[in-house]
C-alpha positions in Angstrom: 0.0 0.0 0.0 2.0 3.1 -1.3 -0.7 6.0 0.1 -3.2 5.8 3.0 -5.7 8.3 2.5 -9.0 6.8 3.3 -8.1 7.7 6.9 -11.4 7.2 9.4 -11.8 3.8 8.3 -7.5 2.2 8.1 -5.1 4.8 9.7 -6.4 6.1 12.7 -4.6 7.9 15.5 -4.8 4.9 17.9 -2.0 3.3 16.1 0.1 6.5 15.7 3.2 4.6 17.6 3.0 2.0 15.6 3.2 4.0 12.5 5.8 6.1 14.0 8.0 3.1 14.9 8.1 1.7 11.4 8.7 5.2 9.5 12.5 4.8 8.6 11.9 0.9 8.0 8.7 1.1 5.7 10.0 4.3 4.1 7.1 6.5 4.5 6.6 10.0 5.8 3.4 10.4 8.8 1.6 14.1 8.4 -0.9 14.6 10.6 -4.4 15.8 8.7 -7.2 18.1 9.8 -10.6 15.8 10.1 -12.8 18.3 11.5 -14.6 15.9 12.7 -15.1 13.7 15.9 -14.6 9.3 15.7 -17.1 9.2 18.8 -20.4 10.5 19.1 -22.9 8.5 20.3 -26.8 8.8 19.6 -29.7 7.6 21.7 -32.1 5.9 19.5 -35.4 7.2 19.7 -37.4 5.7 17.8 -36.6 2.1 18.7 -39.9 0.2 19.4 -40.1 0.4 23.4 -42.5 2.7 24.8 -40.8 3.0 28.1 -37.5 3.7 26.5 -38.8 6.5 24.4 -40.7 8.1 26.9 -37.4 8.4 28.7 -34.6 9.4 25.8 -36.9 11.7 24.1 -36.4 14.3 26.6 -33.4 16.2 26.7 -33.0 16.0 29.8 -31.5 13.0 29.9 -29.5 13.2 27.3 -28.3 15.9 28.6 -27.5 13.6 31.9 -25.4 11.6 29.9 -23.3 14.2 28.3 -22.5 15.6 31.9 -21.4 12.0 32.8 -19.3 12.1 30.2 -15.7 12.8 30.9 -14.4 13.9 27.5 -11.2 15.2 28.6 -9.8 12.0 30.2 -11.4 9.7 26.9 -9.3 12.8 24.7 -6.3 12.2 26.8 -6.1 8.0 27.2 -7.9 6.9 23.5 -6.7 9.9 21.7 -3.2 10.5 22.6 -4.5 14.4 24.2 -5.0 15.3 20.0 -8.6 15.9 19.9 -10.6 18.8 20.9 -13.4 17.9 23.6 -16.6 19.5 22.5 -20.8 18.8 22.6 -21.1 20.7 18.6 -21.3 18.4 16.1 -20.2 21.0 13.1 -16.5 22.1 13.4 -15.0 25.5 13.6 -13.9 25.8 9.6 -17.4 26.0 8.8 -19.2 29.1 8.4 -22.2 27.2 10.8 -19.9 26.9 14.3 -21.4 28.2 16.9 -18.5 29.0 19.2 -20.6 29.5 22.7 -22.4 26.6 22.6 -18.6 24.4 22.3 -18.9 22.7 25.1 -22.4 23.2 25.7 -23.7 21.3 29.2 -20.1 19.4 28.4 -18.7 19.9 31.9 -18.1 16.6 33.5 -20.6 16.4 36.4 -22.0 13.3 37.9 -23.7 14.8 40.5 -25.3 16.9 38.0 -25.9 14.3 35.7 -27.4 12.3 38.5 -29.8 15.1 39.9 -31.0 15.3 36.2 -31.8 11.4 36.3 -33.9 11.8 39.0 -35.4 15.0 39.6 -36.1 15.8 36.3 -36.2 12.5 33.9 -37.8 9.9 37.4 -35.3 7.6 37.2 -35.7 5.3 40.5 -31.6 3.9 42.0 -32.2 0.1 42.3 -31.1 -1.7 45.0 -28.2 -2.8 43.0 -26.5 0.6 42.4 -28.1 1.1 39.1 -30.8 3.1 37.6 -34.2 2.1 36.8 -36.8 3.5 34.5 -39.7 4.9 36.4 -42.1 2.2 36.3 -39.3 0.4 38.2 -38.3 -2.1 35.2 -34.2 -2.6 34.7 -32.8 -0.2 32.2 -30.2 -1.2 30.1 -27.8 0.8 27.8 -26.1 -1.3 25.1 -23.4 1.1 22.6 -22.8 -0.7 19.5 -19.9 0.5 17.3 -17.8 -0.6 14.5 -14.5 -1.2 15.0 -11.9 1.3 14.7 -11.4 5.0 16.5 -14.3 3.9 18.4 -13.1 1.1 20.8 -11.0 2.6 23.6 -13.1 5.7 23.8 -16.5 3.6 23.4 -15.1 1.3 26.4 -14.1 4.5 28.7 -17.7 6.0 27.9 -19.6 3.3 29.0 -17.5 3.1 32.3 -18.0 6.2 32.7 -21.7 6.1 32.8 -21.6 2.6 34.5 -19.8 4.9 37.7 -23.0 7.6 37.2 -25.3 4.7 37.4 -26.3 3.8 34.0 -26.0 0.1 33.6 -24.3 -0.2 29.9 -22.5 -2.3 27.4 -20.7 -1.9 24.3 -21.3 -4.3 21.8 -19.0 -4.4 18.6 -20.3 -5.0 15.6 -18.9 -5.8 11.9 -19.8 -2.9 9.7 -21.5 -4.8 7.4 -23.5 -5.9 10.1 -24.1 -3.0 12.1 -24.9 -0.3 9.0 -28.1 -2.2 7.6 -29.7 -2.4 11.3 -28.8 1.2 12.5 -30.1 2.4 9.7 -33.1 -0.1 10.4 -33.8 1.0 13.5 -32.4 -1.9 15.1 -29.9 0.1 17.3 -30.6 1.5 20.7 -27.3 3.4 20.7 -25.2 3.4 17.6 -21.8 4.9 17.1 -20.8 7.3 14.4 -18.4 10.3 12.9 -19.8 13.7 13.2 -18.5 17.1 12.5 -19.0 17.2 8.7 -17.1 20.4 7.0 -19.4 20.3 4.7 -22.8 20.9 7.3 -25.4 21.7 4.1 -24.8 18.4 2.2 -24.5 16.3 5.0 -27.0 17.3 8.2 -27.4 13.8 9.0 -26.9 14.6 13.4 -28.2 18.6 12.9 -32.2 17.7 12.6 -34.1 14.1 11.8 -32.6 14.1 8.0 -32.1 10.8 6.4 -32.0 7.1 8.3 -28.4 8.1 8.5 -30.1 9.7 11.5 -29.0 7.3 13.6 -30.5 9.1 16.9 -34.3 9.0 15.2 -34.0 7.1 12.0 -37.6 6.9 11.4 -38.1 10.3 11.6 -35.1 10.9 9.0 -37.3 8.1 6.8 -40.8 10.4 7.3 -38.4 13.9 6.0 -37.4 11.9 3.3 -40.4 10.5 2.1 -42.7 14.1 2.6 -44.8 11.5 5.8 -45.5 9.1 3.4 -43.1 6.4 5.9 -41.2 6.2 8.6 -42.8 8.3 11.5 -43.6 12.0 12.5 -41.3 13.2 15.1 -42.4 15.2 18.1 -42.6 19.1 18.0 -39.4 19.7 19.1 -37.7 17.4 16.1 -40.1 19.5 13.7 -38.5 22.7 14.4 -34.9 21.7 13.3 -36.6 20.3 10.0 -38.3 23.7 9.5 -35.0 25.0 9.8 -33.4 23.3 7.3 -36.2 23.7 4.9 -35.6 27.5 5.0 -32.2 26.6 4.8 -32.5 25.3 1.4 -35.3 28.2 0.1 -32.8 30.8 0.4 -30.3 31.5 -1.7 -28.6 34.4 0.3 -25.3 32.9 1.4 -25.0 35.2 4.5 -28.9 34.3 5.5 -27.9 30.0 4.6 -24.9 30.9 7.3 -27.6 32.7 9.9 -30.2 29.9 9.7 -27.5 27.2 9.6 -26.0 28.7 13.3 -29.6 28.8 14.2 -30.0 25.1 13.4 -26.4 24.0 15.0 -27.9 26.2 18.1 -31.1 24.1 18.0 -28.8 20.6 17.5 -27.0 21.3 20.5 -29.3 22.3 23.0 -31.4 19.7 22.2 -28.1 16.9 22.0 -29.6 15.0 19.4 -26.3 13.3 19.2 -23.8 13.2 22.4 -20.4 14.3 20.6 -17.3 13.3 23.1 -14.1 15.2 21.0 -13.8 16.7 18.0 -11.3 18.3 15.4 -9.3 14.9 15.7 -6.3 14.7 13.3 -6.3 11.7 11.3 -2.6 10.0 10.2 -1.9 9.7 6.4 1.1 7.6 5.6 2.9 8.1 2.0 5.8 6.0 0.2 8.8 8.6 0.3 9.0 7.9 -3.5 5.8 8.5 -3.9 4.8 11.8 -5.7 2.3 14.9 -5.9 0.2 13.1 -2.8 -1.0 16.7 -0.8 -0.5 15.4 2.7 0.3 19.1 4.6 -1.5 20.0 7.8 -3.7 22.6 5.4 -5.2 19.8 3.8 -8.8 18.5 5.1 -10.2 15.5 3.9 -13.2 14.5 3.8 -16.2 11.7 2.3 -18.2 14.6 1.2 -15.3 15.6 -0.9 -14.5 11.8 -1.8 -10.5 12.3 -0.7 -8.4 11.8 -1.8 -10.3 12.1 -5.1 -10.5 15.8 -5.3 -6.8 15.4 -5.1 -6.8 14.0 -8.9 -4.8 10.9 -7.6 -4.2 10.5 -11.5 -1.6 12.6 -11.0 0.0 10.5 -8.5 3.6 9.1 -9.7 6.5 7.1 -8.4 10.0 9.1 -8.3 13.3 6.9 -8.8 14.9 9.6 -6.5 
């Protein structure tokens, strides 16, 4: 393999060492890109087909309970090497849509906040067994399910972290062949995905119920999609991001797109559709030393939006003898 630039998915900053220790030997040069975006965010499913469960996770509150028992600087520091940036926005700061006050919005790490939340506000009841229950007094259960990859280490510290809160949970890894068809199925109770998209207009997917890539609400991406003919119409609050976007994409006034698109990252956040841990992480990109006209500088971002390294012209890619 003479260029890695399909970076989420094969060179991730977890194996950083071991790409480091092999430079000289393999002859290949490590630069550092700019992702924008965060390897783990994690959504609360809410349309999954469990009364009791939704009539928990569709308010915010609790969401917003888990973000505060979410220690983002310690995942950033022991799964990310200290090169991420922890934040609760799921757009990154090169985009004209960052909303920069609302960073590290209800991001503080805070169990006895988070706690408090649980109970006063959500009526979740602590069972005898040091664990939370939902209010009818039935055991609840919080199962993440990732794909392999950037995810592990930090999946495995969030879910200790909100086994210490009180919130009995689990990862569960799945193969990505696996796991895409059923989160996008609804099948998912808490998937695992990339946010932080530089390119927020084409690809809203955790800013309002979109698409099934929706992972937090699939079905109300579906009933967007589909103008209510399918899936299933989301509460009032879910509504109100989609409005947003729909004006969004009636005006052709860039400045006014920008506005509405702060307005909608406002409304994203606040409401912690998806619970983003870090952000802006760096992605590796390893390159043959003999291998030419590959832009793999610190000024270059890739993305899927942008297919990279396709908008690089990798035809013009060429092996030097030098």
């Amino acid at each position: 393999v003479h260029v890695l630039l399909h970076l989420r998915r094969h060179a991730t900053i977890d194996k950083l060492a071991l790409y480091a220790g092999h430079e000289d030997k393999a002859n290949i040069r490590i630069q550092l890109l700019d992702m924008h975006v965060s390897p783990t965010d994690v959504s609360i499913n809410q349309t999954i087909e469990d009364d009791t469960w939704r009539l928990v996770v569709q308010d915010a509150r609790f969401r917003r309970a888990l973000s505060l028992a979410t220690d983002r600087e310690t995942i950033n520091d022991i799964a990310y090497f200290g090169q991420g940036t922890p934040t609760t926005q799921s757009v990154g700061p090169s985009t004209a849509w960052y909303v920069e006050d609302m960073a590290m919005f209800m991001g503080e790490y805070d169990v006895e906040g988070a706690q408090a939340l649980l109970e006063e506000s959500v009526g979740l009841v602590m069972g005898d067994d040091g664990f939370y229950k939902f209010p009818d007094g039935s055991d609840l259960t919080l199962v993440i399910e990732y794909v392999s990859g950037n995810h592990d280490a930090g999946m495995e510290l969030v879910a200790e972290q909100w086994n210490e809160a009180g919130l009995n949970t689990t990862v569960k890894l799945s193969n990505r062949d696996l796991y895409w068809p059923r989160a996008i199925g609804n099948q998912v109770m808490i998937p695992v995905w990339g946010t932080g998209s530089i390119f927020p207009l084409m690809n809203p997917d955790n800013l309002l119920a979109f698409n099934e890539k929706s992972f937090w609400g699939p079905q109300f991406g579906v009933w967007y999609q589909t103008g209510g003919q399918s899936g299933e119409e989301p509460p009032e609050a879910l509504l109100e991001g989609q409005a947003i976007f729909n004006e969004i994409l009636a005006t052709v006034d860039s400045e006014k797109q920008n506005e509405l698109g702060r307005e909608l990252v406002r409304n994203a956040t606040e409401n912690m559709w998806v619970i983003n841990v870090t952000g802006k992480m760096p992605a590796p990109v390893l390159v043959k030393n003999n291998f030419k006209n590959v832009w793999a500088d610190s000024d270059y971002s890739s993305s899927w939006i942008a297919m990279s390294p396709g908008n690089q012209d990798p035809s013009t890619y060429y092996f030097s003898s030098e």
